[in-house]
C-alpha positions in Angstrom: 40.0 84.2 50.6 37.5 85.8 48.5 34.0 87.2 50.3 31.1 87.3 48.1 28.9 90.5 48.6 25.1 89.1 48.9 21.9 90.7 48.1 20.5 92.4 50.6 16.7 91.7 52.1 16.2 95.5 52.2 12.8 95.5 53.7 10.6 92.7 55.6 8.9 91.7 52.1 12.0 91.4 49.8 12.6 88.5 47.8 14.2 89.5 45.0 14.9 93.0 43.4 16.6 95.2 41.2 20.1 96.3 41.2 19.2 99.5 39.6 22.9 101.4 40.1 26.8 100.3 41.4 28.0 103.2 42.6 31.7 101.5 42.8 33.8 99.5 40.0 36.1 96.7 39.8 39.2 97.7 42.0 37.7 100.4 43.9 39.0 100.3 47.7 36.1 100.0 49.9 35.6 100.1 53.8 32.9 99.2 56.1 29.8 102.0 55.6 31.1 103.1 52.0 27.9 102.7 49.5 28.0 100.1 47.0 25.1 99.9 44.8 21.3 101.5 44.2 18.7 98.6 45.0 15.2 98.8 44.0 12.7 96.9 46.2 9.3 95.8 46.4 8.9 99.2 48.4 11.1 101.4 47.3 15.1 102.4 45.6 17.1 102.2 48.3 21.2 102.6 49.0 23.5 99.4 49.9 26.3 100.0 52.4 29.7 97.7 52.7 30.0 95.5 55.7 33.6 94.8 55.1 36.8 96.7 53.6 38.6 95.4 51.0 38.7 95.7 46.6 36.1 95.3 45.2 37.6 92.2 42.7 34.6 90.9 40.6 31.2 92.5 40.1 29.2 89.2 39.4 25.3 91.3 38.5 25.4 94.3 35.9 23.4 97.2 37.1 19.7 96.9 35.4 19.6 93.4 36.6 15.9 92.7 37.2 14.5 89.7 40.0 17.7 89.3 41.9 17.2 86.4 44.7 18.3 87.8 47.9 21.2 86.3 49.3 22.2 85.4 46.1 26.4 86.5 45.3 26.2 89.9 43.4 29.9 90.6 44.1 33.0 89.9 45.5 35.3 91.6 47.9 39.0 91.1 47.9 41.2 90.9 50.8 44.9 92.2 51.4 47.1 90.3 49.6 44.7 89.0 47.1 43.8 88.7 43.9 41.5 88.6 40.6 43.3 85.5 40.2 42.2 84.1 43.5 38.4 84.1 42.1 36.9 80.7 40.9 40.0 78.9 41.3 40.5 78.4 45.2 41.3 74.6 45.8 40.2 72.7 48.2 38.4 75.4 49.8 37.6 75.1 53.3 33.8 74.9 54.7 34.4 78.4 56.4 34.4 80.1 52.9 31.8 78.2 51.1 29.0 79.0 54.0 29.3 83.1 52.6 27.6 81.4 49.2 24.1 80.7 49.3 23.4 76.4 50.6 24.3 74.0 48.3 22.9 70.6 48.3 25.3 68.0 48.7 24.6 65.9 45.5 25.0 69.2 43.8 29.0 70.5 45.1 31.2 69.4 43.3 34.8 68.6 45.3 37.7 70.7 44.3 41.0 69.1 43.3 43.5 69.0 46.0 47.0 70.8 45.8 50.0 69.2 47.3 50.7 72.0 49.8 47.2 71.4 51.3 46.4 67.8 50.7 47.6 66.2 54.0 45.4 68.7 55.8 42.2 67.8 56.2 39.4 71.5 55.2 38.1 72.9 58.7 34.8 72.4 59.5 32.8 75.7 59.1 31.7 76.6 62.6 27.7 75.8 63.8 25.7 76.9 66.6 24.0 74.7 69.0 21.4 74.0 66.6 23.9 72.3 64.4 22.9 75.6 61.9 25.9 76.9 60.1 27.5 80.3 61.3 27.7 83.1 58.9 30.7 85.2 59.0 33.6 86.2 56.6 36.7 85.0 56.8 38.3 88.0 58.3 35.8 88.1 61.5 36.7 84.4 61.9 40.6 84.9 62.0 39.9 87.8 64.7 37.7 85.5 66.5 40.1 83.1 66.7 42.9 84.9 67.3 40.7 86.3 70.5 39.2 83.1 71.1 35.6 84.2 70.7 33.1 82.1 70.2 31.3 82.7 66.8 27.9 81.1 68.2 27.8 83.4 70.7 27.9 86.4 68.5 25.0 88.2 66.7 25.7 88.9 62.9 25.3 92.2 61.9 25.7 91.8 58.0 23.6 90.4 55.5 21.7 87.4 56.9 23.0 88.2 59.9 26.6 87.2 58.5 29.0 88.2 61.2 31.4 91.1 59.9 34.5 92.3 61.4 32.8 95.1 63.3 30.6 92.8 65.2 34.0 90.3 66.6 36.2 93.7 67.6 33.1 95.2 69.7 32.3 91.2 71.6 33.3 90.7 74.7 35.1 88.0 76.1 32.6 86.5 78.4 30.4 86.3 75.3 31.9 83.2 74.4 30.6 81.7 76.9 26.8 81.8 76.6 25.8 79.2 74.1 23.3 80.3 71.0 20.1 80.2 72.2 17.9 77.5 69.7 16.0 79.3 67.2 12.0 78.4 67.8 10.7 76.0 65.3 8.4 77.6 62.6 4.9 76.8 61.7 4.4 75.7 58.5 2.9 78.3 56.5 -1.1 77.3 54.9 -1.2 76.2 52.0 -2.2 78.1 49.2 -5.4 77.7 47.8 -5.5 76.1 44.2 -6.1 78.7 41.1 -6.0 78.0 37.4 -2.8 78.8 36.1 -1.5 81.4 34.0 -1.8 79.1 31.1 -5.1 77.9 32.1 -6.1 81.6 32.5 -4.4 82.5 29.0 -6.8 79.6 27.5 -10.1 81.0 28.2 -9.5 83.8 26.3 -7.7 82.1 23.1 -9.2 84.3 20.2 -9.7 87.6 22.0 -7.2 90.7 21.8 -5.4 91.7 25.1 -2.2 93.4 26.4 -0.4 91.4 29.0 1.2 93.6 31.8 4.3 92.2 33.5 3.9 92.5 37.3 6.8 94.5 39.1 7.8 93.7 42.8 5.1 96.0 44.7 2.6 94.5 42.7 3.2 90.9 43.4 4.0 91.9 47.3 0.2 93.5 47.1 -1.1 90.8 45.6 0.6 88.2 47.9 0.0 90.1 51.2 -3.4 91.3 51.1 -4.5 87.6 49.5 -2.7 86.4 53.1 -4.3 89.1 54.6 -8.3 88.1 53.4 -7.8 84.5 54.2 -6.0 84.3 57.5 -7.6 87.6 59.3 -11.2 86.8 60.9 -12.4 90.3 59.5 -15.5 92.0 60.8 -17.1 95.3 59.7 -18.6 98.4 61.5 -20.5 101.5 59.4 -21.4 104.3 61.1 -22.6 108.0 59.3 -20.7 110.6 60.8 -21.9 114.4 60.4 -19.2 116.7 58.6 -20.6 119.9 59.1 -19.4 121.1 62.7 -15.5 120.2 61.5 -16.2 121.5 57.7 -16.6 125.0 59.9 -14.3 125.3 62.2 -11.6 123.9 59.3 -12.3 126.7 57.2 -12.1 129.0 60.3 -8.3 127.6 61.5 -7.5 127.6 57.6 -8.2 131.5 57.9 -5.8 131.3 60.7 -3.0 129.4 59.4 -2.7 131.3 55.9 -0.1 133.1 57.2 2.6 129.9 58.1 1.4 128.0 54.9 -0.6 125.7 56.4 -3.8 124.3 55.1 -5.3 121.4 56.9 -7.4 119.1 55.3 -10.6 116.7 56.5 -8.2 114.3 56.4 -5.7 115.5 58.7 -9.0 115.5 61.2 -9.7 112.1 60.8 -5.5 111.2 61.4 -5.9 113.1 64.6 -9.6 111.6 65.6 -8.7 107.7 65.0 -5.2 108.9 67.3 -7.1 110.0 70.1 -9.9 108.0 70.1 -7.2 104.7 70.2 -6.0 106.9 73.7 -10.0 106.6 74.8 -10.0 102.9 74.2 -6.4 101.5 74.7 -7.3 98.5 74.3 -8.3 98.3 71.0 -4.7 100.3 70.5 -3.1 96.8 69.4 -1.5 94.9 67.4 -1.4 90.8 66.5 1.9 88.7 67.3 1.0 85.6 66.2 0.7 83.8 69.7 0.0 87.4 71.5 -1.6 90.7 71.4 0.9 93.8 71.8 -0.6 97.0 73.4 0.7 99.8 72.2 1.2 103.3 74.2 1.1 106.0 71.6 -1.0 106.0 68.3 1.2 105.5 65.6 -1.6 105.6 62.6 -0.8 104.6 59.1 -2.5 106.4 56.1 -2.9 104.3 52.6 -1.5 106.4 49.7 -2.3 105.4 46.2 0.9 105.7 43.9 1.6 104.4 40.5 1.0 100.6 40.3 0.6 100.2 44.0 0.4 101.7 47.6 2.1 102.5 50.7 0.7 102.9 54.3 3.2 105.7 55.6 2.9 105.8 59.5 2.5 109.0 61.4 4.0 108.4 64.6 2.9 109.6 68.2 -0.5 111.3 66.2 -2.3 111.5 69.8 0.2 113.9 71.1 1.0 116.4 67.7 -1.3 119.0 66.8 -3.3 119.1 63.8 -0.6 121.4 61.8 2.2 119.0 62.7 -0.1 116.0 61.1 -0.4 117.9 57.8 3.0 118.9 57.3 4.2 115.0 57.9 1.6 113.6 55.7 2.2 116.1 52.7 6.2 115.0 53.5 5.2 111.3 53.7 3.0 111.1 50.7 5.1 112.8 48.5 8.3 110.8 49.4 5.8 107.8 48.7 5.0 108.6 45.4 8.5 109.1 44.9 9.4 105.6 46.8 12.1 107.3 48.9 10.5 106.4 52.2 13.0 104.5 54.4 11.4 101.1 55.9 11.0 102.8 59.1 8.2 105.4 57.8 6.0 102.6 56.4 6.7 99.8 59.1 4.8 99.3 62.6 1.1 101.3 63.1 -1.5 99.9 65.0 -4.6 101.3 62.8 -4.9 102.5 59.2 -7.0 105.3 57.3 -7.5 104.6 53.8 -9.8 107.4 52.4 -11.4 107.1 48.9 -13.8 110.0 49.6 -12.1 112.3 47.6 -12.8 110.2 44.4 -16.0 110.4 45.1 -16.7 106.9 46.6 -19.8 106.9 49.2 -18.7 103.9 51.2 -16.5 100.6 50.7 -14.4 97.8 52.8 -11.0 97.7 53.2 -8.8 95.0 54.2 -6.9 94.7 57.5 -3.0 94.8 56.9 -1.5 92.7 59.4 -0.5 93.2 61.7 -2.7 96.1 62.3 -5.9 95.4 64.1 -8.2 97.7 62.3 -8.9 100.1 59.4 -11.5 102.6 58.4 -12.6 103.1 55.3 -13.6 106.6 54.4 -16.5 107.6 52.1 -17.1 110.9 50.6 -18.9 113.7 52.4 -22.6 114.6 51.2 -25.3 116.6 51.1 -28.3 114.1 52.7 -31.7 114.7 54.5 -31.4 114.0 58.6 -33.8 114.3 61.1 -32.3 116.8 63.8 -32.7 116.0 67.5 -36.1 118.6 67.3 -37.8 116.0 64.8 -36.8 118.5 62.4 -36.1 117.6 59.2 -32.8 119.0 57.7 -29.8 119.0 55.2 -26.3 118.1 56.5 -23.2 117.3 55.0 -23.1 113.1 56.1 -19.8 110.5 55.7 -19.9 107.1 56.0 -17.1 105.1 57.3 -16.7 101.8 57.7 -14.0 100.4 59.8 -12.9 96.9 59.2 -11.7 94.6 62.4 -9.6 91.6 63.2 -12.0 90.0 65.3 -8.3 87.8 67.2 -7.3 91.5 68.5 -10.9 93.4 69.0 -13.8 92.2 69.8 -17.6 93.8 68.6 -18.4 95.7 71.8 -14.7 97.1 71.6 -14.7 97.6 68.1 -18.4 99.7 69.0 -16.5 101.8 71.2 -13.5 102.7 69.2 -16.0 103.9 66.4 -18.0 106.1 68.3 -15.1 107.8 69.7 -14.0 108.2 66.2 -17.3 109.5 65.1 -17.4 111.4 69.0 -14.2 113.2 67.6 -14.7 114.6 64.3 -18.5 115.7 65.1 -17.2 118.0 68.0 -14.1 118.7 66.6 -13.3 122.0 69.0 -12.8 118.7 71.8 -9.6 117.8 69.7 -7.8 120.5 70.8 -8.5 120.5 74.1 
């Protein structure tokens, strides 16, 4: 029978998206792993494997399609010894097939007409789990399952949806079958949205006056939704401290002397990466992350660095940043940013981090908030670096190059005391900066 293609949820914030490219056409032979089409997401343009083999019969979405609903059919996938024919006409069909389309209410499916050859046999009932949830899988991983008796419940899905694919029934074992689906925990209603005037209502107040409406593409709407989330559900908390530039501004310009010959140039911002890393080592407990009814503690510093690119931002993560040395940092980051700016960063390189930078000191901003992105414990702001009068510890009055940070906290994960500490380690850091290395 027939197996519709879906689309994919290509990241963790994907609900709809663009199916910018197909990279195969109607009657192409396809196996598991070949590519199939060029998806644009909320993130980033992205390539879509097969999970099955067959011919591809029908391509339901033309490439350019804008705000495709994941899940929804984009294609379908033929089967030995079918047919373009076989599409849209298949009678009676049985439950097992109609579970690879996305739910339809029961008022709203229509019942097929019955053939002669299959109207004395009553249409199989598509497989559930314990739950009484329906199983996903196509219809070739349910002949193979129950030609080796296999339990589909018992099997984890690795297609779309977690639709079980023929891969996932030839690598099960037996015993498998056995173990019943464990019941998937209840979830908590999500809180509800706070009322705002509508875009007609917003449209109204400014009847009369000239304006140019911009259409909002996926990463702007995920921004918008997720940070809104973020402001309203995260108990945020602020810390401000001035840090001293002028010890690190020398001994950069000293290592940058250094490094000329590999290429390397290392900016104050490579510094900071490598002062929040090790000063999340010095207070591991503020090295965490919030899981709803938990608090994770992480072991390495994986810190995430906010990059502004057109229409939006990502928050790369530089991995293991206690342990790598300052050079390693700025090669990764001048990688990382510029494959964000290009949005060819896989999921991987923006997902997870337990802290974020996100410096606006080089557009000469002195100091500002930023917003925690969950789940992510903290983030600190940084301000430019400028000349300003101190008082040194003689009583002496003097000029020094001074930065203010402020580093925002979710008050579930760190506490004020802890979130004390972790700044002046950060601060600790960058105004003895020779310590870093050590």
């Amino acid at each position: 029978m027939p197996t519709e293609i879906l689309m994919p949820a290509l990241s963790p914030t994907m609900e709809e998206g663009t199916l910018a490219k197909w990279l195969v056409k109607e009657g192409d032979t396809v196996a598991s792993g070949d590519l199939l089409a060029e998806i644009e997401t909320d993130k980033a343009t992205m390539e879509f494997e097969a999970v099955d083999e067959g011919v591809i019969g029908k391509i339901l979405i033309p490439e350019g399609s804008e705000g495709v609903k994941v899940n929804s059919p984009i294609a379908v996938l033929l089967e030995d010894g079918e047919s373009a024919d076989d599409i849209g006409t298949t009678p009676a069909a049985p439950a097992a097939a109609a579970d690879e389309a996305a739910p339809v209410a029961p008022e709203e499916a229509a019942p097929a007409p019955a053939q002669a050859a299959t109207a004395a046999t009553p249409a199989p009932a598509a497989p559930q789990g314990a739950d009484g949830n329906r199983i996903f899988a196509s219809p070739l991983a349910r002949r193979i399952a129950a030609d080796k008796g296999l339990d589909l419940a018992a099997i984890s899905g690795s297609g779309p949806r977690g639709r079980i694919v023929k891969a996932d029934v030839e690598n099960a074992k037996p015993q498998a079958a056995a173990a019943p689906a464990a019941a998937a925990p209840a979830t908590a209603p999500a809180p509800a949205a706070a009322a705002a005037p509508s875009a007609d209502q917003v449209a109204r107040m400014y009847e009369g006056r000239t304006y140019e409406e911009v259409k909002l593409d996926g990463m702007r709407k995920t921004i918008a939704a997720r940070l809104t989330e973020a402001k309203q559900t995260v108990p945020h908390f602020y810390l401000r401290r001035d840090i001293q530039l002028d010890a690190l501004l020398k001994f950069r310009g000293e290592l940058n002397k250094q490094l000329e010959g590999r290429g390397v140039k290392l900016s104050v911002n490579d510094f900071i990466i490598k002062a929040c890393a090790l000063a999340l080592q010095a207070v591991p407990d503020a090295n965490a992350v919030w899981a709803g009814d938990r608090v994770l503690k992480m072991e390495a510093s994986d810190v995430a660095v906010a990059v502004a690119i057109e229409g939006g931002l990502f928050t790369p993560v530089l991995q293991n940043s206690d342990t790598k040395s300052l050079s390693t940092l700025s090669t990764e980051m001048k990688d990382l940013a510029k494959r964000a700016r290009d949005r060819k960063l896989a999921p991987h390189e923006y997902q997870g981090g337990s802290f974020a930078i996100s410096n606006l000191g080089m557009f000469g901003i002195d100091n500002f908030d930023a917003i925690v992105n969950p789940p992510h414990a903290g983030i600190l702001a940084v301000g430019a670096g400028v000349k300003k009068p101190v008082v040194g510890a003689d009583g002496e009055l003097a000029v020094a190059t001074v930065m203010s940070v402020t580093m925002s906290v979710d008050h579930r994960v760190i506490d004020g005391a802890l979130g004390a500490e972790l700044l002046n380690a950060i601060k600790d850091n960058l105004e003895n900066p020779m310590m870093m290395l050590a």
